[in-house]
C-alpha positions as semicolon CSV with decimal commas, in nm:
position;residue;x (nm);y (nm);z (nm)
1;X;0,000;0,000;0,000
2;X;0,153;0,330;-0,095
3;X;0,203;0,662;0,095
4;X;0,040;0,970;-0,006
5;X;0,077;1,307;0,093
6;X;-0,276;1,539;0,018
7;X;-0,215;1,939;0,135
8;X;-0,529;2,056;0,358
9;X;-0,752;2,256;0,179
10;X;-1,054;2,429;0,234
11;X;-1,218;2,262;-0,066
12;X;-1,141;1,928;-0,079
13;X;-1,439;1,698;-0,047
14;X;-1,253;1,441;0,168
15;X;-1,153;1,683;0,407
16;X;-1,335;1,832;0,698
17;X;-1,215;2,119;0,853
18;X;-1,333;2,213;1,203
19;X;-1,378;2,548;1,368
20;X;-1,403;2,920;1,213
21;X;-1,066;2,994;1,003
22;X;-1,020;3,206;0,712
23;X;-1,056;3,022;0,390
24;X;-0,816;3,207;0,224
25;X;-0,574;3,123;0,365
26;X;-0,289;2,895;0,189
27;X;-0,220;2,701;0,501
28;X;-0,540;2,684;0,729
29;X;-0,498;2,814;1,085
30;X;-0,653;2,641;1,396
31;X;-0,701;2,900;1,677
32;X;-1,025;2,825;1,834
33;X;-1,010;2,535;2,043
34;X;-1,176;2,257;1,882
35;X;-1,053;2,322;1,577
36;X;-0,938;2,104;1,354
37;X;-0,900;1,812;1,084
38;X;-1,189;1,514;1,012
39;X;-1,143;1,221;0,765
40;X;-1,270;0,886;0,703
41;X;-0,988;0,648;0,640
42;X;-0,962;0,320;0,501
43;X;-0,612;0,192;0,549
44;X;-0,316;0,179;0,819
45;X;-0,119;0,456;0,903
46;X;-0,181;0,848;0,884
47;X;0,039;1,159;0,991
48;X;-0,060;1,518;0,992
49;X;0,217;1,824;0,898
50;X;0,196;2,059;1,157
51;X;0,370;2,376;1,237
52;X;0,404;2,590;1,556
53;X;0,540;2,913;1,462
54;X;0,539;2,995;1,842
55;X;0,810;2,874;2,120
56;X;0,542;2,953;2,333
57;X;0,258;2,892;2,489
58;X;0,293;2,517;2,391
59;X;-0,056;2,448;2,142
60;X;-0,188;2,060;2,241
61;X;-0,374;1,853;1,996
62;X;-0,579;1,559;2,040
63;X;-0,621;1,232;1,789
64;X;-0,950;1,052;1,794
65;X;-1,086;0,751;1,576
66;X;-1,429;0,675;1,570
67;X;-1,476;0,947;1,846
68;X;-1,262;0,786;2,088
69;X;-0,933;0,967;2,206
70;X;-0,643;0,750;2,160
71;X;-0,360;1,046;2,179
72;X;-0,256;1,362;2,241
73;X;0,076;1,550;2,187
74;X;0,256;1,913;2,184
75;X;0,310;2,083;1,886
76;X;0,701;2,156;1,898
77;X;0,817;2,454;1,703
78;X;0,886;2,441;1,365
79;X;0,699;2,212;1,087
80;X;0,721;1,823;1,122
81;X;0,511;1,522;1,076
82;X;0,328;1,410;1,362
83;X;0,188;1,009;1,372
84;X;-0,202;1,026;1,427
85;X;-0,274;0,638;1,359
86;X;-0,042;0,367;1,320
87;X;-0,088;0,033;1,229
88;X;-0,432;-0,027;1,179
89;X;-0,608;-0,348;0,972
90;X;-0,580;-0,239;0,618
91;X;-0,912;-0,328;0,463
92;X;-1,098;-0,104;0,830
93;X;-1,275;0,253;0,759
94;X;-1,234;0,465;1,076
95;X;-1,333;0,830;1,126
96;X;-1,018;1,019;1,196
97;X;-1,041;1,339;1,382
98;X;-0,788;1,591;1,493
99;X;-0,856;1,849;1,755
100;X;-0,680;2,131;1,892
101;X;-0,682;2,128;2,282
102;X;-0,562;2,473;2,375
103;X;-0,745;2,799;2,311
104;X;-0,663;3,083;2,209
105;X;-0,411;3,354;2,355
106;X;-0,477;3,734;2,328
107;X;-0,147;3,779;2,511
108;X;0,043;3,601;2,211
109;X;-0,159;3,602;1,954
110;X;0,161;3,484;1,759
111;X;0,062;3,118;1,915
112;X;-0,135;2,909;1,678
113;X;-0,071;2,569;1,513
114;X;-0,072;2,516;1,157
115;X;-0,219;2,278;0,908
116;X;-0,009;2,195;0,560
117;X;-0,088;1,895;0,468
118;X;-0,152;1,459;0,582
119;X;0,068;1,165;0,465
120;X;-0,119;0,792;0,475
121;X;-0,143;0,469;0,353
122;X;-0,481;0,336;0,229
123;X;-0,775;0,552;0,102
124;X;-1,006;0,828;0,180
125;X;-1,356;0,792;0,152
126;X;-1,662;0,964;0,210
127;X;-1,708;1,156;0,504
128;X;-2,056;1,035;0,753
129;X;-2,326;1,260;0,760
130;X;-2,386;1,429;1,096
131;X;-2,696;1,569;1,196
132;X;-2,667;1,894;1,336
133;X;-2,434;2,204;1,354
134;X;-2,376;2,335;1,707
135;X;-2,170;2,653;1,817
136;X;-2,094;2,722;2,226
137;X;-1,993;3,079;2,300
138;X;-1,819;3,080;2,691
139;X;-1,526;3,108;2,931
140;X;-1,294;2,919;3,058
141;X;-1,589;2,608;3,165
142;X;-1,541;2,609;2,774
143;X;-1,228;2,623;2,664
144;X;-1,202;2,328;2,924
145;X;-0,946;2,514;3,131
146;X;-0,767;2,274;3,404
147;X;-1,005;1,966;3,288
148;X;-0,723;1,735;3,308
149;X;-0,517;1,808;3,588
150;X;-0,533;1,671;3,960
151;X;-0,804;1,826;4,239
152;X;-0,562;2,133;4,419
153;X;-0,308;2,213;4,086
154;X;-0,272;2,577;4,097
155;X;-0,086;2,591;3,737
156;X;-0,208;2,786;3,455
157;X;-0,061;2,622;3,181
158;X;-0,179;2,447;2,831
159;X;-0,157;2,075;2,939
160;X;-0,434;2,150;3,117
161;X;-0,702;2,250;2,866
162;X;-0,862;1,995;2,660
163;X;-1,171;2,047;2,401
164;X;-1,240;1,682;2,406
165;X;-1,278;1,650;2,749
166;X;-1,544;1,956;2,774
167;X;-1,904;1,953;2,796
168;X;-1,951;2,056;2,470
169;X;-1,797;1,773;2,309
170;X;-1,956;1,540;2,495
171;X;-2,292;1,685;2,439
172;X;-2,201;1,698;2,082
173;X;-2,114;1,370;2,037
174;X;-2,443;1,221;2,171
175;X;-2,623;1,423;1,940
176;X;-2,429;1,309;1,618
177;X;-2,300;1,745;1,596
178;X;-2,031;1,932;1,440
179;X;-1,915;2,131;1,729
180;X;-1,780;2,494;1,657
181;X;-1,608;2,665;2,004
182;X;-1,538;3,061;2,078
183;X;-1,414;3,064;2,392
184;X;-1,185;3,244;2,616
185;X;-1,098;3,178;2,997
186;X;-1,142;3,501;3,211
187;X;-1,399;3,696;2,950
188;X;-1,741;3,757;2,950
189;X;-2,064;3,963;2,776
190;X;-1,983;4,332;2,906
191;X;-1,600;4,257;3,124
192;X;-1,364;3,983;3,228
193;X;-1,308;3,844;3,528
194;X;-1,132;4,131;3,656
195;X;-1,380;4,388;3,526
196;X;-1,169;4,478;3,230
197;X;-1,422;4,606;2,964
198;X;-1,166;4,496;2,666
199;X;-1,270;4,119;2,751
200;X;-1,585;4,064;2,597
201;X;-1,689;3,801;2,377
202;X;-1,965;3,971;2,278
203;X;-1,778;4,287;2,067
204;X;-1,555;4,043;1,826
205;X;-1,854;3,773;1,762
206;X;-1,862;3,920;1,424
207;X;-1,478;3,858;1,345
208;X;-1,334;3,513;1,215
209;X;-1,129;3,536;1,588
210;X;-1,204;3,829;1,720
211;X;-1,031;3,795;2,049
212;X;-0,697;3,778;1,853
213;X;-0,527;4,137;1,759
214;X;-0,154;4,294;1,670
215;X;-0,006;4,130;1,304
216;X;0,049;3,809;1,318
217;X;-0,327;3,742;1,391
218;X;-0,440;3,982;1,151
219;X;-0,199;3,824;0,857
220;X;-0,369;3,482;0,908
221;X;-0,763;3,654;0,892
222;X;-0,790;3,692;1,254
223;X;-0,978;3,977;1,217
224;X;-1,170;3,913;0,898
225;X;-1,559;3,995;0,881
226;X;-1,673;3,600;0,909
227;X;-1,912;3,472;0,671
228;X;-2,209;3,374;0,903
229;X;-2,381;3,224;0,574
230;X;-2,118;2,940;0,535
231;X;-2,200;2,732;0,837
232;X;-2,559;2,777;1,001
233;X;-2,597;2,659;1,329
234;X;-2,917;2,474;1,460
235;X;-2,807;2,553;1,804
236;X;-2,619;2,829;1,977
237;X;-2,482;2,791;2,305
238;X;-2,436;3,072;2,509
239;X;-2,202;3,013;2,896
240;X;-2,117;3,334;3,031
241;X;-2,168;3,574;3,249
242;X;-1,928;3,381;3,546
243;X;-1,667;3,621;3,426
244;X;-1,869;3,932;3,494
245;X;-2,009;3,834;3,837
246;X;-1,654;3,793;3,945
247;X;-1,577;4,106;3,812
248;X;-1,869;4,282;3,991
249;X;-1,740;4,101;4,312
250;X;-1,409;4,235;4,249
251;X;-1,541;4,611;4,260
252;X;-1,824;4,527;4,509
253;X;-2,035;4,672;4,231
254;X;-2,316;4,428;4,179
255;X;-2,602;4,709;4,291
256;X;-2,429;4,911;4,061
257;X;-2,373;4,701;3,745
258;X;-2,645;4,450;3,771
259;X;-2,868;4,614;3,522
260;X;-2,527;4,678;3,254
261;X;-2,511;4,295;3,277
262;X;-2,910;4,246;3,167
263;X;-2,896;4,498;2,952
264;X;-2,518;4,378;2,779
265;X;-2,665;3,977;2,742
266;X;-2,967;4,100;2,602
267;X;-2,773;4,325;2,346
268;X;-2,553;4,024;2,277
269;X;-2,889;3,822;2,276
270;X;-3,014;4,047;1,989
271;X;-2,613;4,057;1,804
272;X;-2,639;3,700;1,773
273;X;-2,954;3,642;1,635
274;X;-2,888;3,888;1,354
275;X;-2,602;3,717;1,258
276;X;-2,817;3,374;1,317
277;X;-3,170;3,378;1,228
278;X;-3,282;3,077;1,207
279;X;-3,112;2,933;1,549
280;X;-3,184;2,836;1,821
281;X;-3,020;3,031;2,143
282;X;-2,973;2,847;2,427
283;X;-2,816;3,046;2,716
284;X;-2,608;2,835;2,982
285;X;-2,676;3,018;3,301
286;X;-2,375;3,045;3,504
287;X;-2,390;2,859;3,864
288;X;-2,596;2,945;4,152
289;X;-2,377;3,176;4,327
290;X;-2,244;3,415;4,015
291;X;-2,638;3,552;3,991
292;X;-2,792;3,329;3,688
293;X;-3,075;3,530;3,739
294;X;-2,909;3,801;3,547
295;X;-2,852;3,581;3,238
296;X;-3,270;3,426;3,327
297;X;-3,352;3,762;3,298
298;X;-3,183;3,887;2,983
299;X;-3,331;3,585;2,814
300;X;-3,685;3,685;2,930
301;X;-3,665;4,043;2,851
302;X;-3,514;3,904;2,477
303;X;-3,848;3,638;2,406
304;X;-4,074;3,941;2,552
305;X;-3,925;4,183;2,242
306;X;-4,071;3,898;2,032
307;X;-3,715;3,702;1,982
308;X;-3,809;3,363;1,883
309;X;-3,662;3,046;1,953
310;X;-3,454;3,181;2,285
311;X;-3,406;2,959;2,571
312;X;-3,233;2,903;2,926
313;X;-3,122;2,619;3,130
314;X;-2,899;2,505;3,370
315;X;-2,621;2,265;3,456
316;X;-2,602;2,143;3,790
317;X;-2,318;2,350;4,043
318;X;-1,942;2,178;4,106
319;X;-1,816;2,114;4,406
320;X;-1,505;2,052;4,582
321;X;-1,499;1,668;4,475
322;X;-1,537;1,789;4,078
323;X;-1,286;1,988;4,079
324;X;-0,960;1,973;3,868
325;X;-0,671;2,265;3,810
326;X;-0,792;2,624;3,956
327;X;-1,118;2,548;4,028
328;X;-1,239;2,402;3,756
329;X;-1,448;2,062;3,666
330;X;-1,289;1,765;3,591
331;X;-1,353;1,535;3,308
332;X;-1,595;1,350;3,501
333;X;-1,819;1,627;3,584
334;X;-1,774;1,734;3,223
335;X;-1,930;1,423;3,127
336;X;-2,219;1,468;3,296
337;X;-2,284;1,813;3,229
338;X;-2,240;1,739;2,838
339;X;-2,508;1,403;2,908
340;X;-2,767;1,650;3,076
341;X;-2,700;1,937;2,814
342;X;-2,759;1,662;2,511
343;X;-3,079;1,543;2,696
344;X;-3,194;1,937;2,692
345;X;-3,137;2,055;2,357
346;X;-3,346;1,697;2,245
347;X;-3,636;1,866;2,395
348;X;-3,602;2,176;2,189
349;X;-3,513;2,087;1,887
């Protein structure tokens, strides 16, 4: 069986690419976490060419057949082959699927990994159908921040995040989706988690990644109007607004900025649907002690206007035994959040 080598482009029909990226781009760019490379192989062995152009922060990727992960690796600087799937049974079709594990850093926006080409032995063949198109807009619960390291580990670093191991993938996967992610730890709708007004997820939502800025993002389409017409999503998952209460606590400003937050989720309620008119909203409300009452609000105020097709739910709270790095969930926790969110958006759609 002989080797070939296929460069990843947007347009080749055997090729899925995951996640928002500019398409014209020579080389495709994975920023966004969960973002990445999906193909249906028939045969033994495939690599992926990747490139770091970055000696820092370390970018993690994830391999998965058939939906199960089976690896995961650092991208080292430079441009090299990495193995994805090694000897398999030849005559075997498997759905290959590589994911990028670490979001995406405003404070470097040089940090990305990059996508030239695959190498394997055997065939490609047609990619399976999936059912639905899903997008989560969040935080750090989202980007999967500390998902994967011990209860107490105080380290903010990139072995930490995984996409695969986050809710959203896990909901996605019950429900046969392709999963889009903008995420950012520490953000929210109107500030971050320190009350910085720059760290909204709402004011970029329009950009390809609009939390990226300075030229190395902008020279890969960072900052590119985005093309809401190219991938429609049934759902829309909104988790924020756990940033923003801790920045209210923070000032001791909640009497004060309450009604900003209402008023900035609703406006970001309304942003999104006229980007997205035929989806469905969903709005994750943060846990029981960062005020979801805010987000239940906002979502109220946005149905009484005569939005249609806007909802709210929750996820149960995490305690100290589902906690990993920084106090964040765990995997397992993850796992059951993603279960409960599947079982919700079945009743809605």
């Amino acid at each position: 069986m002989e080797m070939q080598t296929l460069p990843v482009t947007f347009d080749h029909p055997r090729l899925r690419l995951l996640g928002r990226m500019d398409r014209e781009q020579r080389v495709p760019a994975l920023d966004w976490t969960g973002s990445g490379l999906e193909v249906q192989l028939r045969g033994t062995d495939i690599w992926a060419e990747l490139e770091a152009p970055a000696l820092s922060p370390i970018m993690w990727m994830v391999v998965l057949a058939d939906g199960c992960p089976i690896t995961r690796f650092p991208v080292e600087p430079g441009i090299r082959f990495y193995p994805l799937l090694l000897g398999m049974e030849a005559e075997k079709t498997r759905t290959v699927t590589l994911l990028k594990e670490t979001q995406c850093m405003p404070d470097q926006p040089e940090a990305t990994v990059r996508l030239h080409s695959i190498r394997f032995r055997g065939e490609l063949e047609e990619l399976p159908l999936q059912n639905l198109k899903i997008e989560f807009i969040g935080d750090s619960l989202t980007s999967g921040e500390g998902t994967l390291a011990a209860r107490g580990n105080e380290e903010w670093i990139t072995p930490w995040f995984s996409s695969v191991a986050n809710y959203s993938n896990v909901a996605c996967q019950e429900l046969n989706a392709e999963r889009r992610v903008l995420s950012q730890s520490g953000w929210g709708v109107c500030w971050g988690w320190d009350h910085n007004e720059s760290s909204t997820m709402a004011a970029g939502y329009d950009r390809i990644v609009g939390v990226l800025k300075g030229p190395e993002a902008e020279a890969r389409g960072c900052g590119k109007a985005y093309d809401f017409s190219a991938w429609v999503p049934d759902i829309i998952c909104v988790r924020l607004l756990t940033n923003d209460c801790g920045g209210m606590n923070i000032q001791h400003s909640f009497e004060a900025d309450q009604d900003k937050v209402v008023q900035g989720s609703l406006a970001f309620l309304r942003r999104i649907r006229s980007f997205n008119p035929s989806s469905r909203i969903v709005w994750i409300l943060p846990s029981t002690d960062c005020h979801p009452e805010l987000g239940r609000k906002a979502v109220l105020l946005a149905a009484k206007e005569g939005m249609q097709n806007v909802y709210f739910c929750t996820l149960p709270d995490y305690g100290p035994e589902d906690m990993g790095a920084r106090s964040h969930p765990n995997a397992a926790f993850n796992r059951r959040a993603g279960h409960l969110l599947a079982g919700y958006l079945r009743t809605i759609l």
